[in-house]
VOGU-3710 file (C-alpha; in Angstrom, 3 decimals, decimal comma):
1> xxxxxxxxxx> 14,487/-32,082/2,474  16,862/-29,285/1,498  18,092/-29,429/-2,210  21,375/-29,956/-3,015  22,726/-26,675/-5,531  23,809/-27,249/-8,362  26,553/-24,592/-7,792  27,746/-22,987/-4,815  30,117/-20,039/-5,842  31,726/-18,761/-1,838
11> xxxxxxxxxx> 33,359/-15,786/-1,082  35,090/-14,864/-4,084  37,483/-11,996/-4,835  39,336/-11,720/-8,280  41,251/-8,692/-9,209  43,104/-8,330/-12,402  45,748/-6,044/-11,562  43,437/-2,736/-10,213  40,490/-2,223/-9,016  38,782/-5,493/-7,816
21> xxxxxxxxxx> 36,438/-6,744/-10,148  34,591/-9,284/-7,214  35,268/-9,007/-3,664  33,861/-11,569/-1,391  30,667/-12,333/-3,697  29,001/-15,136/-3,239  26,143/-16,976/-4,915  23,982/-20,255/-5,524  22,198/-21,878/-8,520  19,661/-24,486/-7,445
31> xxxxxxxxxx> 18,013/-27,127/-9,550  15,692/-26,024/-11,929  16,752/-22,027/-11,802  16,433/-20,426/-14,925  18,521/-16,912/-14,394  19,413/-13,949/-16,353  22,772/-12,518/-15,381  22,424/-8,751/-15,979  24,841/-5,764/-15,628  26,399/-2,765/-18,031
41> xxxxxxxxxx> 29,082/-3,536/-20,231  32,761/-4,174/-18,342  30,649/-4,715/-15,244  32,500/-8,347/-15,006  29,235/-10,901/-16,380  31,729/-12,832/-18,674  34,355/-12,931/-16,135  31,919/-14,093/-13,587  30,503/-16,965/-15,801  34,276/-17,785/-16,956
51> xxxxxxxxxx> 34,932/-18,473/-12,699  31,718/-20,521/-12,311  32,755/-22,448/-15,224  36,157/-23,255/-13,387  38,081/-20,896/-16,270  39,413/-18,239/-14,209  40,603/-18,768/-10,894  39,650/-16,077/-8,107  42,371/-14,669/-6,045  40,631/-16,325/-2,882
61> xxxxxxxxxx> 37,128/-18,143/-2,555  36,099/-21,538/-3,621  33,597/-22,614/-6,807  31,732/-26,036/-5,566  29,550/-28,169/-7,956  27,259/-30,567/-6,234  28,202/-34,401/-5,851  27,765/-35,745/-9,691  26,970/-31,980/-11,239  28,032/-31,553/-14,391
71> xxxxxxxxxx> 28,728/-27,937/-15,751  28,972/-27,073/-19,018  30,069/-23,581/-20,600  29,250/-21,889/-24,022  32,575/-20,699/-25,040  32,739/-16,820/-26,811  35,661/-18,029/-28,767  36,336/-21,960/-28,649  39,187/-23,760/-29,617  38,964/-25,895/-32,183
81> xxxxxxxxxx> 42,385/-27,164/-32,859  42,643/-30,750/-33,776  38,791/-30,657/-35,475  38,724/-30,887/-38,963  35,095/-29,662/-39,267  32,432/-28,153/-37,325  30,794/-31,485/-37,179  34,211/-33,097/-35,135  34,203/-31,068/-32,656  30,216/-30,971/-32,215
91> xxxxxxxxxx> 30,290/-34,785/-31,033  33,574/-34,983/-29,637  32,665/-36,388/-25,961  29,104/-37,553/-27,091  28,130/-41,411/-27,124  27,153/-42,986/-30,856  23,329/-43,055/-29,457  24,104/-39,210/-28,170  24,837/-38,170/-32,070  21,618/-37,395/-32,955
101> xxxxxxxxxx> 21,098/-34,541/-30,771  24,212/-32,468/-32,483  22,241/-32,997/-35,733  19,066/-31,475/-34,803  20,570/-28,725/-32,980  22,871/-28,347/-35,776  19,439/-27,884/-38,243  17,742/-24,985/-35,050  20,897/-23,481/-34,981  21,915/-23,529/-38,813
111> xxxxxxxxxx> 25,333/-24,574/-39,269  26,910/-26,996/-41,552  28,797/-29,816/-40,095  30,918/-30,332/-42,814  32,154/-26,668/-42,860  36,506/-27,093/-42,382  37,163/-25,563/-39,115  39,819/-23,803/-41,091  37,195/-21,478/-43,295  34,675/-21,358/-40,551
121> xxxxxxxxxx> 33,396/-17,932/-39,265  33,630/-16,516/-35,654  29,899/-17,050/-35,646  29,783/-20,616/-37,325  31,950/-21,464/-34,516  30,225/-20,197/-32,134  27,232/-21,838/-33,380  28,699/-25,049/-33,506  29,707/-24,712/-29,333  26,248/-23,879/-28,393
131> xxxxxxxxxx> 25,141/-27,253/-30,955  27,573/-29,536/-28,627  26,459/-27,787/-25,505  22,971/-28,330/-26,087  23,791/-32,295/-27,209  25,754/-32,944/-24,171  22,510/-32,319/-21,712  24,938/-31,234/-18,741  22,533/-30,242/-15,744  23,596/-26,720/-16,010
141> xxxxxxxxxx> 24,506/-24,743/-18,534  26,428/-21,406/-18,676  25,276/-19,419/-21,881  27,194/-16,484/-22,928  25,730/-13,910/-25,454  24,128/-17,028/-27,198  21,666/-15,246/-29,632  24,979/-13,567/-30,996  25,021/-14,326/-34,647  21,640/-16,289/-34,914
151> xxxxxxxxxx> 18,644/-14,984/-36,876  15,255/-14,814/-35,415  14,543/-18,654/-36,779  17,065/-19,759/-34,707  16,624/-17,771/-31,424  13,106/-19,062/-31,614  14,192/-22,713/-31,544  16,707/-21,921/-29,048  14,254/-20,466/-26,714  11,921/-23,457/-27,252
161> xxxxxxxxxx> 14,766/-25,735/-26,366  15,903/-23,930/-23,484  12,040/-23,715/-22,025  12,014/-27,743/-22,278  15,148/-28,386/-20,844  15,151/-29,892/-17,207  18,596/-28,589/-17,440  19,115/-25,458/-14,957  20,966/-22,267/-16,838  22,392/-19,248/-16,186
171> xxxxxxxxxx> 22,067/-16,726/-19,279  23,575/-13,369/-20,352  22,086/-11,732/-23,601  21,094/-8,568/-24,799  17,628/-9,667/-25,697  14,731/-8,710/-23,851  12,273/-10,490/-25,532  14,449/-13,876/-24,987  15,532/-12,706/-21,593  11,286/-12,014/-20,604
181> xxxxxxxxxx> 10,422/-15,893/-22,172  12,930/-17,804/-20,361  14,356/-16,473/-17,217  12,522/-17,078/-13,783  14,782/-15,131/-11,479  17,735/-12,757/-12,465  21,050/-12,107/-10,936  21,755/-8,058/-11,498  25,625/-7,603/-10,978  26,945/-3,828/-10,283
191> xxxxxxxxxx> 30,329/-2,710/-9,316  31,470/-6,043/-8,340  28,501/-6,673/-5,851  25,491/-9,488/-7,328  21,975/-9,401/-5,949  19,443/-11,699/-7,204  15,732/-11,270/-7,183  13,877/-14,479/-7,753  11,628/-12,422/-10,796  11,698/-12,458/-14,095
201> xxxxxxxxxx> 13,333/-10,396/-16,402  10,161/-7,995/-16,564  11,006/-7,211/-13,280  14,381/-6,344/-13,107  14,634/-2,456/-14,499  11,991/-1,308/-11,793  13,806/-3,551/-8,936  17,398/-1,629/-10,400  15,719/1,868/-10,645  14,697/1,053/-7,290
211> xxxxxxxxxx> 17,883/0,169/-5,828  19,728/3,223/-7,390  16,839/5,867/-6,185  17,159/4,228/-2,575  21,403/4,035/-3,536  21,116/8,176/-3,980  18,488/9,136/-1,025  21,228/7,026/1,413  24,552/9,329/-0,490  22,346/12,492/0,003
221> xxxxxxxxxx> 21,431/11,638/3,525  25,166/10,830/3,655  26,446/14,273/1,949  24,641/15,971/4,527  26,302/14,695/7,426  29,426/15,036/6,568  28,224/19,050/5,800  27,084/19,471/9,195  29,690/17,708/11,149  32,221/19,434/8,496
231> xxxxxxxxxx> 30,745/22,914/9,661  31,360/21,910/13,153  34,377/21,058/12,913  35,363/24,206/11,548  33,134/26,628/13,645  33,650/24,685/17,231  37,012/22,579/17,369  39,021/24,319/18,774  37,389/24,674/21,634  36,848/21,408/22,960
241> xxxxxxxxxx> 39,688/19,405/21,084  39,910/17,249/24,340  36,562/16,812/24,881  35,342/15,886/20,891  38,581/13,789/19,298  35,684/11,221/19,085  33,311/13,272/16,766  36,336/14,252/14,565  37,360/10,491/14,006  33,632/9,767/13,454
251> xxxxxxxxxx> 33,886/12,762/11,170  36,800/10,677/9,431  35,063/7,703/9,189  32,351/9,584/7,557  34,401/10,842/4,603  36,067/7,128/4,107  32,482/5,982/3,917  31,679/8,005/0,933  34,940/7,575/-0,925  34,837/4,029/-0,519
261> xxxxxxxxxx> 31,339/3,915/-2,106  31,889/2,920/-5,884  30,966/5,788/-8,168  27,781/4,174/-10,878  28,626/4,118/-14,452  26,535/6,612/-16,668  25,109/6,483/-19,625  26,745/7,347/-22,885  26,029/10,602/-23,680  24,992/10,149/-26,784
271> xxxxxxxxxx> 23,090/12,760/-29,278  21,973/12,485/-32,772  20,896/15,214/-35,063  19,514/14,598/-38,393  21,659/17,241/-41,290  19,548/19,307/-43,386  16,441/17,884/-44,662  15,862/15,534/-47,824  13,670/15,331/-50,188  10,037/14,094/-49,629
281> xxxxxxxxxx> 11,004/10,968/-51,620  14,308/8,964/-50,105  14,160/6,339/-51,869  12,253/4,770/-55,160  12,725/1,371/-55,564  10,670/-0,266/-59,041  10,610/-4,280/-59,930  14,594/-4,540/-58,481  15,387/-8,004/-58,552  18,984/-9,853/-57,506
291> xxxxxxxxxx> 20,547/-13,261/-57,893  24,003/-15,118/-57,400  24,513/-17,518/-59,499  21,158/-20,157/-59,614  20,005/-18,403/-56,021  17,941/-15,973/-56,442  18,052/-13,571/-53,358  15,264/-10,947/-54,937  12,403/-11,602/-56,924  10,721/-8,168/-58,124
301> xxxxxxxxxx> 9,714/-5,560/-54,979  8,928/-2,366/-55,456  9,136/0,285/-52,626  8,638/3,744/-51,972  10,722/5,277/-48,521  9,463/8,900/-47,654  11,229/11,061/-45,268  10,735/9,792/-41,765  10,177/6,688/-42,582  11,553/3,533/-40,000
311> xxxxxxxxxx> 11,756/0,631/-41,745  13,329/-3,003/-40,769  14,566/-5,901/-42,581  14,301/-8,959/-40,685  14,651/-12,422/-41,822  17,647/-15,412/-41,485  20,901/-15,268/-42,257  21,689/-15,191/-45,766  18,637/-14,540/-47,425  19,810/-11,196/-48,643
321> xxxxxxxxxx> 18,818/-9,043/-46,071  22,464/-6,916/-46,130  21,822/-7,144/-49,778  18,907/-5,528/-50,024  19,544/-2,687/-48,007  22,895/-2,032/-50,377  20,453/-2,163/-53,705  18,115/0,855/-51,637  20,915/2,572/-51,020  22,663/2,322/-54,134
331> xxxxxxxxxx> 25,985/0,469/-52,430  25,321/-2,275/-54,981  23,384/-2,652/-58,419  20,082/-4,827/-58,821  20,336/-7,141/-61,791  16,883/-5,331/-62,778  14,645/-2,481/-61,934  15,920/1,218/-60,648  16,501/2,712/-57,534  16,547/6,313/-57,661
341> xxxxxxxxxx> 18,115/8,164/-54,857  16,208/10,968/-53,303  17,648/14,706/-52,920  19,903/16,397/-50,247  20,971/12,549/-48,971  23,677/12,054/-46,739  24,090/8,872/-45,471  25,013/7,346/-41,539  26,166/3,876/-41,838  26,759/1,650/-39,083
351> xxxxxxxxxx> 28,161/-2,016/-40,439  27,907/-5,076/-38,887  30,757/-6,206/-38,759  32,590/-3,642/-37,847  34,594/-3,421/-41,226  35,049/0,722/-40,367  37,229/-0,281/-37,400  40,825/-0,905/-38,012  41,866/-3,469/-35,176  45,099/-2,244/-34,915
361> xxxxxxxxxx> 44,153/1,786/-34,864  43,868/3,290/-31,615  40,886/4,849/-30,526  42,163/8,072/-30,350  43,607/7,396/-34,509  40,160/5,903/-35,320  38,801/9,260/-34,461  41,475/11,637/-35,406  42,349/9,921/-38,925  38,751/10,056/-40,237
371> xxxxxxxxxx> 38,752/12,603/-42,966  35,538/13,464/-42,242  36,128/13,834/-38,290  39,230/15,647/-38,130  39,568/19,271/-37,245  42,458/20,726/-40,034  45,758/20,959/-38,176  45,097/19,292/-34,623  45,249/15,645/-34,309  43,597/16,193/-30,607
381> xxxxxxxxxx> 40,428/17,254/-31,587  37,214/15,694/-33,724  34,626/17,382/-35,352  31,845/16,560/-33,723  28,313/17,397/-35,519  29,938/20,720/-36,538  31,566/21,843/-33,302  35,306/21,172/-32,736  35,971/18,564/-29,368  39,096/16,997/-27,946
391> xxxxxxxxxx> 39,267/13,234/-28,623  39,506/11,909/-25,009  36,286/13,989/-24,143  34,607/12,806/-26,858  35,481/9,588/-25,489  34,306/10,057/-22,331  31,041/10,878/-23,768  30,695/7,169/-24,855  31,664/5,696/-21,834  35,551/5,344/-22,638
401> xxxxxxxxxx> 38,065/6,290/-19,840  41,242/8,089/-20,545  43,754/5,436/-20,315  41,352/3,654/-23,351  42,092/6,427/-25,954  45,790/5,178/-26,837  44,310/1,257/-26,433  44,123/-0,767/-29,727  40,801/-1,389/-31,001  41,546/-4,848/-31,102
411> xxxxxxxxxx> 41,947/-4,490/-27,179  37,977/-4,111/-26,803  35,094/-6,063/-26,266  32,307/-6,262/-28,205  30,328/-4,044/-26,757  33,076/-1,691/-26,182  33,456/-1,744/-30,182  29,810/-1,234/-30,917  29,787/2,040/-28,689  33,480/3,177/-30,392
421> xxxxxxxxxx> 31,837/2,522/-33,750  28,426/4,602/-32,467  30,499/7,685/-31,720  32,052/7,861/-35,440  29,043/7,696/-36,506  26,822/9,972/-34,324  29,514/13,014/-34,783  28,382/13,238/-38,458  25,110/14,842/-39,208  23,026/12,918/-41,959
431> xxxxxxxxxx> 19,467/12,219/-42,718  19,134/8,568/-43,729  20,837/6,712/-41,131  21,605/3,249/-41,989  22,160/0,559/-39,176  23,368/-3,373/-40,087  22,780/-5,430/-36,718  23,671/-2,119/-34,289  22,632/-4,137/-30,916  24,786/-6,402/-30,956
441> xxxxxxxxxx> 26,795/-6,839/-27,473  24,996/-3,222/-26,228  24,172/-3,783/-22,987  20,155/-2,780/-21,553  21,347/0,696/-20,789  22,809/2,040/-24,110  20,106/-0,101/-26,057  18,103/1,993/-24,104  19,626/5,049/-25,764  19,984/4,174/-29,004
451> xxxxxxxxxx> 16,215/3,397/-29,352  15,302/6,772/-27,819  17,954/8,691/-29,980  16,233/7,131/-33,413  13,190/7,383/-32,550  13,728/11,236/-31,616  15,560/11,247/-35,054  14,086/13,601/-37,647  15,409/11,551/-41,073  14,971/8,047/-42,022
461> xxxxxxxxxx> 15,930/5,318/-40,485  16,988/1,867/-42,625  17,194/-0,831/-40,013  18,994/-4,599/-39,419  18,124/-6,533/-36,664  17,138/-10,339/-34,627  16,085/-8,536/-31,878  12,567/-8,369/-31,950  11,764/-6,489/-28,889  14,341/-3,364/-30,220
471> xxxxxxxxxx> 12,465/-3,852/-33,585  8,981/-3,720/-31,668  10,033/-0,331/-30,436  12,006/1,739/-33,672  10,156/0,204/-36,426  7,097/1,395/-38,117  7,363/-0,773/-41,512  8,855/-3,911/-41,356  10,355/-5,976/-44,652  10,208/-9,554/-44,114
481> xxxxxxxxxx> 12,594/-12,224/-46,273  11,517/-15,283/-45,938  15,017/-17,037/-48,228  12,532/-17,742/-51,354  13,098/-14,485/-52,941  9,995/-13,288/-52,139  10,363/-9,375/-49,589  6,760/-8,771/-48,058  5,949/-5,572/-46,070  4,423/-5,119/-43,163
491> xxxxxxxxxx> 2,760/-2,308/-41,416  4,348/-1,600/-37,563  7,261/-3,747/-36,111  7,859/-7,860/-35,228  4,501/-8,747/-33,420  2,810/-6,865/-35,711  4,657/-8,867/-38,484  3,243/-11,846/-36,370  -0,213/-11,155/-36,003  -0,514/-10,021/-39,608
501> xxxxxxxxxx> 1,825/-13,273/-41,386  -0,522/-16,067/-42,862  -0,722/-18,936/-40,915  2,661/-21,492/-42,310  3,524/-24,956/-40,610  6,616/-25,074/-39,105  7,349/-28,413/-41,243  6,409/-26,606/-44,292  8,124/-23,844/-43,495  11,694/-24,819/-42,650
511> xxxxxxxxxx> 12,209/-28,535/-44,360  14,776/-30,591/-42,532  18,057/-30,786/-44,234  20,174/-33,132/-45,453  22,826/-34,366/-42,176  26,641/-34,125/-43,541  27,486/-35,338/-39,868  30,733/-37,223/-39,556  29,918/-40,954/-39,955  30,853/-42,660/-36,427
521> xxxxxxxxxx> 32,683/-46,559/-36,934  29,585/-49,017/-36,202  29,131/-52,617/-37,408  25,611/-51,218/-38,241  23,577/-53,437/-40,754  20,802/-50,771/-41,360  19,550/-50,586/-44,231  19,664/-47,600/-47,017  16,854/-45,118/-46,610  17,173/-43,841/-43,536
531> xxxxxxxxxx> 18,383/-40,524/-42,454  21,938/-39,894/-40,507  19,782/-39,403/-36,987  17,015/-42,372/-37,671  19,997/-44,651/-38,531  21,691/-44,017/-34,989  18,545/-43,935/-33,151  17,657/-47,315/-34,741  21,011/-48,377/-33,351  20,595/-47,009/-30,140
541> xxxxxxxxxx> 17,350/-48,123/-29,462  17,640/-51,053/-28,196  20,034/-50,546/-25,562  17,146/-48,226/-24,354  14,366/-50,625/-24,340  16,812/-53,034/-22,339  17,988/-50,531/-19,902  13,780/-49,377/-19,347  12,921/-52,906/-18,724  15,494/-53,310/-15,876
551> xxxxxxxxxx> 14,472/-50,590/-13,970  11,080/-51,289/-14,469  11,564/-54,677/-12,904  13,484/-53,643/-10,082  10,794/-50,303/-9,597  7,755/-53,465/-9,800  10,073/-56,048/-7,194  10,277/-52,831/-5,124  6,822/-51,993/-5,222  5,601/-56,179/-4,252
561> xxxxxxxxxx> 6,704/-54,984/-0,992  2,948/-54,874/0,661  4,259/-52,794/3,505  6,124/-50,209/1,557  3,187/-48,107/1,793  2,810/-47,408/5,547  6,511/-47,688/6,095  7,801/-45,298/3,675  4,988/-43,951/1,780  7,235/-40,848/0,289
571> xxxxxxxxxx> 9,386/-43,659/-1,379  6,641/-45,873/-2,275  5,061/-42,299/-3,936  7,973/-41,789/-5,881  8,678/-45,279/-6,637  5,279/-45,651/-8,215  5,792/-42,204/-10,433  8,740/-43,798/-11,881  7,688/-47,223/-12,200  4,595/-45,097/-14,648
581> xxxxxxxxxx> 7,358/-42,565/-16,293  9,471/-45,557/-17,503  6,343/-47,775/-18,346  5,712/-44,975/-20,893  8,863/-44,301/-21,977  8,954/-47,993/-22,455  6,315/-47,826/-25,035  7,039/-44,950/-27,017  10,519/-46,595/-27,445  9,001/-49,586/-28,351
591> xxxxxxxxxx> 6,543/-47,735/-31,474  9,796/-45,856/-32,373  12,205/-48,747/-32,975  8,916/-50,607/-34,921  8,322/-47,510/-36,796  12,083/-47,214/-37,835  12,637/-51,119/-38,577  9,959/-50,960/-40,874  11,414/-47,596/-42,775  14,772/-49,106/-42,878
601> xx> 13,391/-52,512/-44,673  11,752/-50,809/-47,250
//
């Protein structure tokens, strides 16, 4: 029996005023596919999630969920108007007995559900969308860039999650490593055309460099032809303009052929070149220690960083990491111990969140009004690593197109801003190059790059990141915070870090927090002593043991049919399954709701 998609997307076209972005695409998601959606930055993944997840309507085609689907969508930017906290709008939709689940992703995900909405970070929102995603179980999920703005905790238990889910997904990130552990096929989207190879991620940049070597061998086959029939045309028309209108129209047809075909983007051309050399000694760190308020962030760590040197800081959010790297630096004081700054430094800094970017500069101002950038006298040109260029080619260098260079920054994507941000920086040269969270919304390609460019550079490199396979690949030293004050180092990158860590329980290591979930009206007589989620699953229990023991007695009055078996033995096959899936279910609810009964009495 055929299965019925979950999604059928069916000859699609969407243009937004230009060039079309899809034209004619179609696609299907099945049960149970697990898919990376993959393509360069601008090459329309967002926009194509946004139409699946009935956002944006396509100029003409047709989105179809199957008969009872339900689709869910990780919003980049929710709305949470009307939501007092970040709790409120987790469980808005979600049954009392659903509650629970917005808890515990709320403690994988780390976000506070009593944090106003008002206060509330971009990423705390964010967070608190993929929490009510997760809760709602839909059976499919659309996940947009959702490792943005979680540590490598986090990622971890969203990857576990998302491997136990029965839940089909379709998933764009910018992390291989999560890409390689979940996804079972991928969808590759390029210049408005999506293939799909049922592979994992691990296969995709062969299958691509594939695809592009057999893209050029067909242009260059195609280039030819038009040089020979060109040359006829020329040499021999004349002649037999009666006989050949034919070849010139094929001729014709020819050239519309290639100027149809959509040119690939490049790469950024991006170059980095380390300024005159430092000292042996960068940076001397003795017995530095930091704290805010009763938190301690640092207890005392010593460490030497010698010319050359690659060295990460990884750990979760808000254990100091940022802080840490501003002590080595000597951005901001330790409350005891020295740094002492090595000689000849000059310092690269590339900030996470963007704070160098002025939202409403242009590009072309946030190049030409940087003191250290601008060439005395002509606002059209940079200074780029010594050498005088004009702003838009600059531009063009890092992937912007001319129209772009009078845009507001405000006007760009993420990734868009990470590569503007990248060119500021790579036009200086320096010798310590300091990067807070730089892969953030890169796409594959320019990640690519970047990790090529540092580890070609000849200074030191100070690194920030939650991507552990980039940090596999630049880092040679890696500082691990574990939020207890205490900054261990490591020889070689993240799995190196993991095969070297002692062995820590996951209950030990990360205790479960206290739930500050909004309090739903119930009639509930539970007893103090219970936690938020044990108090609703108490409550909800019940109703679960009932509903169990109907369907197990209409699964066992089903099965007391004693011909079933050679009538329909498929449905007496599945019938029997069930009738063993809900037995067990039945009894693990059972030991639950004793377990919990007996807590809540004590």
């Amino acid at each position: 029996m055929a299965r019925v998609p979950l999604l059928q997307v069916n000859e699609i076209s969407l243009t937004f005023g230009g060039d079309p972005v899809f034209d004619d695409l179609s696609l299907i998601v099945q049960p149970g596919d697990r898919l990376a959606l993959v393509g360069r930055n601008g090459s329309g993944k967002s926009t194509l999630m946004k139409v699946m997840a009935g956002l944006v309507e396509p100029d003409r085609g047709e989105i179809v969920a199957g008969p009872g689907i339900s689709v869910k969508y990780m919003e980049q930017d929710p709305d949470l108007t009307g939501f007092s906290t970040l709790g409120d709008f987790a469980i808005d939709g979600l049954e009392t007995s659903e509650m629970y689940r917005v808890e515990r992703a709320g403690q994988g995900l780390k976000f506070d559900p009593a944090r106003p909405v008002g206060i509330a970070s971009g990423g705390e929102r964010r967070r608190a969308a993929l929490a009510r995603l997760m809760a709602s179980e839909p059976d499919l999920m659309l996940l947009d860039e959702p490792t943005n703005h979680l540590d490598i905790e986090a990622i971890g238990w969203l990857e576990s999650e998302l491997r136990a889910t029965r839940s089909g997904f379709v998933l764009i990130s910018h992390d291989r490593a999560f890409l390689r552990a979940l996804a079972r096929a991928t969808l590759w989207i390029d210049r408005g055309i999506v293939r799909r190879q049922d592979k994992g991620f691990d296969a995709f940049e062969a299958w691509r460099d594939t695809t592009w070597e057999e893209e050029d061998t067909a242009r260059h086959k195609l280039n030819r032809k038009i040089k020979a029939e060109a040359r006829w045309a020329v040499e021999g028309i004349s002649a037999r303009r009666k006989r050949n209108q034919g070849r010139v129209r094929a001729l014709h047809a020819l050239r519309a052929e290639r100027a149809a075909q959509i040119k690939r983007q490049g790469t950024a051309d991006m170059s980095l070149e380390a300024g005159s050399k430092s000292g042996r000694k960068v940076i001397e760190a003795r017995g530095i220690t930091k704290a805010f308020g009763n938190k301690t962030i640092l207890k005392p760590f010593s460490l030497t960083v010698k010319r050359g040197d690659r060295i990460a800081l990884v750990g979760p959010n808000g254990v100091g990491k940022t802080t840490l790297l501003n002590m080595l630096i000597g951005k901001e004081k330790p409350d005891l111990g020295t740094v002492t700054l090595g000689s000849n430094l000059t310092l690269a800094i590339f900030d996470q969140t963007r704070a160098q970017l002025d939202p409403d500069a242009t590009l072309w101002d946030s190049l030409t009004q940087d003191p250290d950038m601008r060439v005395s006298g002509k606002s059209d040109q940079v200074m780029v690593r010594g050498q005088p260029r004009h702003v838009v080619g600059y531009l063009k260098d890092f992937l912007f197109d001319e129209a772009q260079a009078r845009a507001p920054v405000r006007s760009l994507s993420g990734g868009e801003k990470a590569r503007l941000l990248l060119a500021r920086i790579l036009a200086q040269t320096s010798n310590l190059l300091v990067l807070d969270e730089p892969t953030n919304d890169l796409d594959v390609e320019t990640l690519d790059l970047l990790q090529d460019l540092i580890s070609a550079f000849e200074g030191t490199v100070l690194l920030v990141s939650h991507d552990r396979d980039f940090l596999d690949r630049v880092a040679v030293t890696t500082i691990v915070m574990e939020g207890d004050g205490q900054a261990t180092v490591y020889a070689g990158g993240w799995s190196d870090y993991q095969t070297q860590k002692p062995h820590i329980k996951a209950d030990e290591k990360t205790p479960r927090s206290k739930s500050s979930l909004p309090k739903p009206q119930t009639k509930s007589t539970v007893k103090p002593g219970l936690s938020f989620t044990e108090k609703h699953r108490l409550e909800a229990l019940p109703t679960e043991i009932d509903r169990l023991t109907v369907e197990i007695g209409k699964l066992e009055e089903l099965l007391s049919d004693p011909d079933l078996f050679n009538r329909e033995p498929v449905k007496f096959r599945k019938a029997t399954e069930a009738l063993t899936e809900r037995q067990e279910k039945l009894a693990t609810s059972e030991d639950e709701w004793l377990t919990l009964a007996e807590k809540a009495e004590d």
